[in-house]
N, CA, C and O of each residue as an XYZ file, in Angstrom:
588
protein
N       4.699    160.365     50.154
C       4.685    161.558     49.335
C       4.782    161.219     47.863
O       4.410    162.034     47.018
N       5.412    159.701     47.446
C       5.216    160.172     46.077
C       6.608    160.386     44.957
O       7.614    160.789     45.541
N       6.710    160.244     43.990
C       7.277    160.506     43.152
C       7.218    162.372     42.756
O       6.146    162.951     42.930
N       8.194    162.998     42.341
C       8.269    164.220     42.220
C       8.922    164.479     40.837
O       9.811    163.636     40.719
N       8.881    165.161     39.894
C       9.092    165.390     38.569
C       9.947    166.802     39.361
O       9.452    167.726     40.007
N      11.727    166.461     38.930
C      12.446    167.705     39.517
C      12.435    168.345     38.017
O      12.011    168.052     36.899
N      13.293    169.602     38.787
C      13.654    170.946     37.872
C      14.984    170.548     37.005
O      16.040    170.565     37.637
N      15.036    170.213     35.702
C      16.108    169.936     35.693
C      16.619    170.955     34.155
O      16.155    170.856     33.019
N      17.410    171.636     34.521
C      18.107    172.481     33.524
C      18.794    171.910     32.214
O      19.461    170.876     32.161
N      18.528    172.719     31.232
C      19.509    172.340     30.284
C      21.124    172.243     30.280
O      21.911    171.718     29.493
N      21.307    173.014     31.563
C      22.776    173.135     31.970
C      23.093    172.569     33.027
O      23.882    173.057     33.837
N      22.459    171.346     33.171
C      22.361    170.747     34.908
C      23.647    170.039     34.279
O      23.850    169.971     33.067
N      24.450    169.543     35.220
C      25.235    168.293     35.095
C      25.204    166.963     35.022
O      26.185    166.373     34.569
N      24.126    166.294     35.434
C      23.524    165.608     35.787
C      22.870    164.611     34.769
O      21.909    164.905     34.060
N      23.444    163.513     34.780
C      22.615    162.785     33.530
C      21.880    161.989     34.121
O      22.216    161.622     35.247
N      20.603    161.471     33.495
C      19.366    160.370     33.907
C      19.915    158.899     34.228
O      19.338    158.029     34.880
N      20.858    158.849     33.765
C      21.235    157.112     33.676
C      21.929    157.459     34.913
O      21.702    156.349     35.397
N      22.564    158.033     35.817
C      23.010    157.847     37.208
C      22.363    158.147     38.321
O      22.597    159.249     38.816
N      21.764    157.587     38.730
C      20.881    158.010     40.308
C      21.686    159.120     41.049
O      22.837    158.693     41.147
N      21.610    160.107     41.499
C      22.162    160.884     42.517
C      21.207    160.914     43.799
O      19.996    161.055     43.970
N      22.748    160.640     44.934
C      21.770    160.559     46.489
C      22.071    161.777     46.876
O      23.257    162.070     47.026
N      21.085    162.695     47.106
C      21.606    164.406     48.099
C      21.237    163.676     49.704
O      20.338    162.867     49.933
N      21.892    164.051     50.349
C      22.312    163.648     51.598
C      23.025    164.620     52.823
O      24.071    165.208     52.545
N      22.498    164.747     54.010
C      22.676    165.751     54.973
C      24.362    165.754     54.939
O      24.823    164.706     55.391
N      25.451    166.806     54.455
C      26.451    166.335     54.370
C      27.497    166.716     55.747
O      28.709    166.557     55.895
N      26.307    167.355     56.766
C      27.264    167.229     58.569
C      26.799    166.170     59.296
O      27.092    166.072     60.488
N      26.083    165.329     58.714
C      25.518    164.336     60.030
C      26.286    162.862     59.328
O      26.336    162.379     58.197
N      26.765    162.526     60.526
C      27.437    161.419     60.715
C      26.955    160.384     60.163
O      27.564    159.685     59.352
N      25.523    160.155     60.662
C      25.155    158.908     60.099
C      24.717    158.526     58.793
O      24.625    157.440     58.221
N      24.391    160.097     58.369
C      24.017    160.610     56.714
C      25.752    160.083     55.866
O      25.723    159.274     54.939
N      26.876    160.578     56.278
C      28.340    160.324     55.628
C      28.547    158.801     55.799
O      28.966    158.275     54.768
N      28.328    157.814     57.019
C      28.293    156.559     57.389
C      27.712    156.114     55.955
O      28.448    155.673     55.072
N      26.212    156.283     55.797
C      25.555    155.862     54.620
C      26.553    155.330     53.410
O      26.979    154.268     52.956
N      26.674    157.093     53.127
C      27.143    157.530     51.453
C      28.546    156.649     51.777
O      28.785    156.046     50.732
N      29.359    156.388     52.572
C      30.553    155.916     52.665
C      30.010    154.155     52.435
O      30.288    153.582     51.382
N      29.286    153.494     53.467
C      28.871    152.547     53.113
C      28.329    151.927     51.762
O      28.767    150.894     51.257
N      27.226    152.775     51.211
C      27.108    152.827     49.401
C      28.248    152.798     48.600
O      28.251    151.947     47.710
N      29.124    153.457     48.696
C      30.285    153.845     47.972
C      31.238    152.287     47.901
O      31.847    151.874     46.915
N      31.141    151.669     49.163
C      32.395    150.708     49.300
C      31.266    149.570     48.370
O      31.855    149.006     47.449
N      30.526    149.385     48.440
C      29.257    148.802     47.528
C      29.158    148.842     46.269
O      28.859    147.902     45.533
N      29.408    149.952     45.964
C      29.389    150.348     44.754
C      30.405    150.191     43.673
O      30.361    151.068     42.810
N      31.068    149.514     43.571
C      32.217    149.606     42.926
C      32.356    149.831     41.183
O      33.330    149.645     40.453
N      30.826    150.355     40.830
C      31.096    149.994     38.970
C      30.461    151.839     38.734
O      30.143    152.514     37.755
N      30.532    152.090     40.355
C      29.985    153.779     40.168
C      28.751    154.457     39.624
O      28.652    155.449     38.901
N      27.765    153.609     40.196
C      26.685    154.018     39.969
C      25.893    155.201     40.613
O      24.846    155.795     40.354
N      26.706    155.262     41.414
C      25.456    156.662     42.158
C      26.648    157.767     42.268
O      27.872    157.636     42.240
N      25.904    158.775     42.388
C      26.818    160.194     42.480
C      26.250    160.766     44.253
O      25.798    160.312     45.304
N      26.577    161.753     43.755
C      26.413    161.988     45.827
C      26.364    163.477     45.874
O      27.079    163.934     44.981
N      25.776    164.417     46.596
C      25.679    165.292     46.631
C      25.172    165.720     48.031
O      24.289    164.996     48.491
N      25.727    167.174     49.083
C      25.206    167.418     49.793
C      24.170    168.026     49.987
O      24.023    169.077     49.363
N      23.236    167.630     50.798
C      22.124    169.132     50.511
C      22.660    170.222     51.032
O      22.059    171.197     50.580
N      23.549    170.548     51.804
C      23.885    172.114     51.671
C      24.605    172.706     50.689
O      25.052    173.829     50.926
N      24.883    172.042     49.307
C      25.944    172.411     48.463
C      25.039    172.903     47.413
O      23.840    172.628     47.364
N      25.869    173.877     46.315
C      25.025    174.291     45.404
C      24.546    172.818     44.161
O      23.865    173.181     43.202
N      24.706    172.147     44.193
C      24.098    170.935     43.114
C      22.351    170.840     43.281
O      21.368    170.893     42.542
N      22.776    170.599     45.317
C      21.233    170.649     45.125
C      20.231    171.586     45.105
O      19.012    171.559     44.935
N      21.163    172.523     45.347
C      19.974    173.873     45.336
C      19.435    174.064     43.743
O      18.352    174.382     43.253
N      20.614    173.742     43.254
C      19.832    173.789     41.882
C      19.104    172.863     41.380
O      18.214    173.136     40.574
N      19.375    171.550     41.796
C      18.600    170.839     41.345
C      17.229    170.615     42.318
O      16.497    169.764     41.812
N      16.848    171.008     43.230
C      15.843    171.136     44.458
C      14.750    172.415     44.565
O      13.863    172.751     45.350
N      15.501    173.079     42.953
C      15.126    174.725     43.345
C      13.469    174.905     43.092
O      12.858    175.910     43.459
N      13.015    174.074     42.591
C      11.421    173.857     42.558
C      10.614    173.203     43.513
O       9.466    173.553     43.787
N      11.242    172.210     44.043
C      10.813    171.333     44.891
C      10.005    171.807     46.450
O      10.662    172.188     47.420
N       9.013    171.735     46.452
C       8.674    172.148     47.672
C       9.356    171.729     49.311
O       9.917    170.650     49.502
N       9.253    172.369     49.972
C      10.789    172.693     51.017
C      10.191    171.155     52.040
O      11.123    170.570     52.591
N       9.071    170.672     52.231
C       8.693    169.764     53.270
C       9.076    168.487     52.165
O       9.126    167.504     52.905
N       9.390    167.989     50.664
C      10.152    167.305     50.153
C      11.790    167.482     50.272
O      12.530    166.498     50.289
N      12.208    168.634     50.341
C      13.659    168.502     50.536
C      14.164    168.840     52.071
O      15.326    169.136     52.349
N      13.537    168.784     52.616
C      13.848    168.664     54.119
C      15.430    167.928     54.744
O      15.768    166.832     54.296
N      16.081    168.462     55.523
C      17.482    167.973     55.949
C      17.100    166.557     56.860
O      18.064    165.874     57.205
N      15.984    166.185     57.184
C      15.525    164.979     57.888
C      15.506    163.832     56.505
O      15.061    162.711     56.751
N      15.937    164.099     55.233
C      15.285    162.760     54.645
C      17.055    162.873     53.348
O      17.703    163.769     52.806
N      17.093    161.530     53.427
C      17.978    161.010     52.237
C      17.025    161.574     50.691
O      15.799    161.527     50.587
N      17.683    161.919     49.968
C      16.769    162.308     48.656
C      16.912    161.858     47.614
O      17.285    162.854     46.995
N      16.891    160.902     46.774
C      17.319    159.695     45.475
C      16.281    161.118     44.121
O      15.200    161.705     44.071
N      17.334    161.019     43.452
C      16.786    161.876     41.658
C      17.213    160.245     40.721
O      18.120    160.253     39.889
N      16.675    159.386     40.928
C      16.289    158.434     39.658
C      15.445    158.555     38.757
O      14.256    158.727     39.025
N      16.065    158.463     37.083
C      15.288    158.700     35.965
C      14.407    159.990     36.101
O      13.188    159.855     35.992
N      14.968    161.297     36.345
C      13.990    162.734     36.509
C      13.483    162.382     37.492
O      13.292    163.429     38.111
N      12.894    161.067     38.436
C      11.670    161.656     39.792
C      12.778    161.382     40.685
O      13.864    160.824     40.526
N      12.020    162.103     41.978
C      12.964    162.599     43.424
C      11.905    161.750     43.817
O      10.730    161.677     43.455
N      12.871    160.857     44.990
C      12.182    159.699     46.173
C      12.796    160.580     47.165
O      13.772    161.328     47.102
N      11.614    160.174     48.495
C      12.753    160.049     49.878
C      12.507    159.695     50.896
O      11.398    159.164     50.960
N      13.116    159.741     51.903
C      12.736    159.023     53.276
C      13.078    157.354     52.831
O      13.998    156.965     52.111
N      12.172    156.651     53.414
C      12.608    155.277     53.110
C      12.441    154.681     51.628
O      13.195    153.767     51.294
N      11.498    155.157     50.748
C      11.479    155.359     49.408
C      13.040    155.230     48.784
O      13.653    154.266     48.325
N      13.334    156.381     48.941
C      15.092    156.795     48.828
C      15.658    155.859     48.901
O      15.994    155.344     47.835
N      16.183    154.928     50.670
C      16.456    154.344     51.210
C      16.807    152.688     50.545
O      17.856    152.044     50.576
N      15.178    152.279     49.838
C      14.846    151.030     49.361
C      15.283    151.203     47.630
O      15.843    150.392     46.893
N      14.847    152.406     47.384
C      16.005    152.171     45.921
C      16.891    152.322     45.581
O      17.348    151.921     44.511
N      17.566    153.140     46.638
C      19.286    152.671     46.619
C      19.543    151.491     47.010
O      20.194    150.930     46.129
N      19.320    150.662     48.099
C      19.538    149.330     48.098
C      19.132    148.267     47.272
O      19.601    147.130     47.324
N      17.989    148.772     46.282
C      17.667    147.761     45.130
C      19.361    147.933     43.895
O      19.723    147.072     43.093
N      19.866    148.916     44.084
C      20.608    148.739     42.931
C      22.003    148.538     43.730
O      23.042    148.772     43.113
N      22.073    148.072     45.205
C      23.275    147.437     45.313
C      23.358    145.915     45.233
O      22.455    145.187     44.821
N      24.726    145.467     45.742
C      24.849    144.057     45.491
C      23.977    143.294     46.506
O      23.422    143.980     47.364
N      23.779    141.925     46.518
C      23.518    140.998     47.537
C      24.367    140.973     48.814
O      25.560    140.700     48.680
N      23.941    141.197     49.888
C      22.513    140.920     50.326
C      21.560    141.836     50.374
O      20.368    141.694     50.644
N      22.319    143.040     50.019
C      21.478    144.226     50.420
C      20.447    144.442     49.538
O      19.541    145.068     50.089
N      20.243    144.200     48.504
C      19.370    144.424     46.931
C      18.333    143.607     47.721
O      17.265    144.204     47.584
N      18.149    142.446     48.532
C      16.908    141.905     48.934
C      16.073    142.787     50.005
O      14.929    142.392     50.231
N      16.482    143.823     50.618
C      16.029    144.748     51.529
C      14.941    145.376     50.570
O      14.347    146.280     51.157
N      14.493    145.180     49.270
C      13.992    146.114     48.074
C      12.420    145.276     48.684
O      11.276    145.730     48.694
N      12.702    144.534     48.939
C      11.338    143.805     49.564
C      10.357    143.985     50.943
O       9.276    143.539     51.328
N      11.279    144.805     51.390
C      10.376    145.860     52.581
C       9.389    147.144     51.869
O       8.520    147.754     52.492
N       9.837    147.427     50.105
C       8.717    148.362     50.197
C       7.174    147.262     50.108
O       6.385    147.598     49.225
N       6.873    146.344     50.748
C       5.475    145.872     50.988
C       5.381    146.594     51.727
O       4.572    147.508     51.567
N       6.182    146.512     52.897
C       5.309    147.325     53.968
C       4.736    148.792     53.663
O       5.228    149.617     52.894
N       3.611    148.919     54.425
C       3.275    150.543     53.828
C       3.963    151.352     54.039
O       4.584    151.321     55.102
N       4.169    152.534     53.028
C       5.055    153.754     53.444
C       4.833    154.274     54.548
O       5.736    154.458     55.365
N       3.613    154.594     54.756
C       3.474    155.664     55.809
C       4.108    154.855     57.195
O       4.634    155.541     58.072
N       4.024    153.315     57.344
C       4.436    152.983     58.601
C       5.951    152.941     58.287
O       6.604    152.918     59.331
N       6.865    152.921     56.932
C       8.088    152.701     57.037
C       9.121    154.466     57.439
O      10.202    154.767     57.945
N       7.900    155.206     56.807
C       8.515    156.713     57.043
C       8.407    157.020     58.236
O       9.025    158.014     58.618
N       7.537    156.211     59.248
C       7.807    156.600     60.434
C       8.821    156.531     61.229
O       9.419    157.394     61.871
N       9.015    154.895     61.072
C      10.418    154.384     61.637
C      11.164    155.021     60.934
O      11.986    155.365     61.784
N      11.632    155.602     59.671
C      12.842    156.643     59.263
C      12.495    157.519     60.047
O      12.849    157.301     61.205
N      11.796    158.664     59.837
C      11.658    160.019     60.787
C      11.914    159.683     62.208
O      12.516    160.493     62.913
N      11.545    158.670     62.633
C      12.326    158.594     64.241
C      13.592    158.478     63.946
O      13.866    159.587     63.487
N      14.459    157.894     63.921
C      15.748    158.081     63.568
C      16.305    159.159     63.165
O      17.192    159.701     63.823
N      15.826    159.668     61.925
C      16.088    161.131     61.451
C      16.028    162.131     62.409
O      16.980    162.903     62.290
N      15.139    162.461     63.472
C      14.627    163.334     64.092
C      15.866    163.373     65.447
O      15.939    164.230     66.328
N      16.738    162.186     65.263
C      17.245    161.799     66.684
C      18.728    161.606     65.985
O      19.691    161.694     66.746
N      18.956    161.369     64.702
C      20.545    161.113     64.676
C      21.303    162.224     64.448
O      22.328    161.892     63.853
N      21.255    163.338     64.647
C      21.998    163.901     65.622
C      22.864    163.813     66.804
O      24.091    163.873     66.886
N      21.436    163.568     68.218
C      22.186    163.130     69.334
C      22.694    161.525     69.357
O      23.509    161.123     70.187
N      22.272    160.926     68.633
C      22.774    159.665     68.421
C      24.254    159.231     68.141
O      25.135    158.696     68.814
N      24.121    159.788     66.590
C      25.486    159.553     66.112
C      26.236    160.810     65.672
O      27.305    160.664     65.080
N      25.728    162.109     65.931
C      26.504    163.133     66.670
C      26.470    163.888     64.645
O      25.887    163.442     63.657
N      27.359    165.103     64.808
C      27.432    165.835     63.511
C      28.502    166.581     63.509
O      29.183    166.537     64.534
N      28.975    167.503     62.341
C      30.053    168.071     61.692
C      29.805    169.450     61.451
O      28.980    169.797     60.606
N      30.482    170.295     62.157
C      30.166    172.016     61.573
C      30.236    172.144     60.225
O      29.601    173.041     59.670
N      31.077    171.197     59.464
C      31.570    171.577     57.670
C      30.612    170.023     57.039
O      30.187    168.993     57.563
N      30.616    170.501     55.929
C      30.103    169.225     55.233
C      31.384    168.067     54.928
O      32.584    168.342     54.936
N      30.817    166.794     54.678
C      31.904    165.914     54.169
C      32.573    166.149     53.478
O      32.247    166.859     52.527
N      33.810    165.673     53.617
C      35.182    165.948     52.459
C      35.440    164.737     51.923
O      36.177    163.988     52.563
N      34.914    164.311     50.696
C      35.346    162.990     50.499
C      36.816    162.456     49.976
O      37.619    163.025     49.237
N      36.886    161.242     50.578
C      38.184    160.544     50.027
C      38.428    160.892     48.671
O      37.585    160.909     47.773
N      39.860    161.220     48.563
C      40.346    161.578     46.935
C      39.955    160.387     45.962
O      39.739    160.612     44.771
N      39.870    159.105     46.508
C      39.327    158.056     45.568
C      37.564    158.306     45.241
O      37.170    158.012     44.113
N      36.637    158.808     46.183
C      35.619    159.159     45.801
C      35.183    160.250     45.473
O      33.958    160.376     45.488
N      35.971    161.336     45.091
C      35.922    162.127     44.215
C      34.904    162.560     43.212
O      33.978    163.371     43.219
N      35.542    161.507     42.120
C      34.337    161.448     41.041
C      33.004    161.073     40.469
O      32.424    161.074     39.383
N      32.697    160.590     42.362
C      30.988    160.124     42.144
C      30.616    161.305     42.954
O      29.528    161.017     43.453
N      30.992    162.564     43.360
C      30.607    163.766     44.652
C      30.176    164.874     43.256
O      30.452    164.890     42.057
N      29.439    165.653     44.095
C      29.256    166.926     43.124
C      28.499    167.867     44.418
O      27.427    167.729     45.009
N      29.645    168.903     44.534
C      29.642    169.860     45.206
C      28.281    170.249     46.023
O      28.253    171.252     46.736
């Protein structure tokens, strides 16, 4: 799909120099992620947001609905929206070693890497199961979350 030029308000919160990941915030393996990033992250580079929360509605509010879909991780780096494995590979380019070398799977073509995501996506649910409420994050991760 592409790079996407989001909606971004003069009153957004949101500054360009921090990547924000919107992320399914009842599915298990979606919180696994953002928890995994987070322990990674230690100089606080990414912010986090659920897609059912108002951050992303506002920031999503243009975006056509088969880009913000609850099946895909969603990366807002520098104004464009990635996702699916897109998403996936540039959040791991800006973590530490070993994981920053995973940035070398985008050779493979998208369309065959979004597949293998969407299977997973389509299935982690019954897999790794989900949450009636969205994540509550640890009081230490706090200040990389936005509602």
């Amino acid at each position: 799909m592409g790079e996407l030029k989001t909606s971004r308000s003069s009153h957004n919160p949101l500054s360009d120099d921090r990547p924000l990941v919107i992320f399914d915030g009842v599915c298990h393996l979606c919180q696994a992620s953002v928890a995994f990033i987070i322990k990674r992250d230690p100089a606080g580079v990414f912010q986090f947001a659920p897609l059912q929360g108002e951050h992303a509605a506002q920031i999503l509010g243009d975006v056509p609905a088969d880009f913000r879909a609850a099946d895909s991780v969603l990366l807002v780096e520098h104004g464009k929206l990635f996702d699916r494995s897109e998403a996936a590979l540039r959040i791991c380019r800006r973590l530490p070693l070993p994981w920053r070398w995973l940035w070398v799977l985008r050779w493979i073509p998208k369309a065959f890497r979004d597949r293998i995501y969407t299977l997973i996506s389509r299935n982690r649910y019954r897999w790794f199961g989900r949450s009636q409420e969205c994540m509550v994050p640890r009081p230490e991760w706090r200040n990389s979350f936005l509602s």
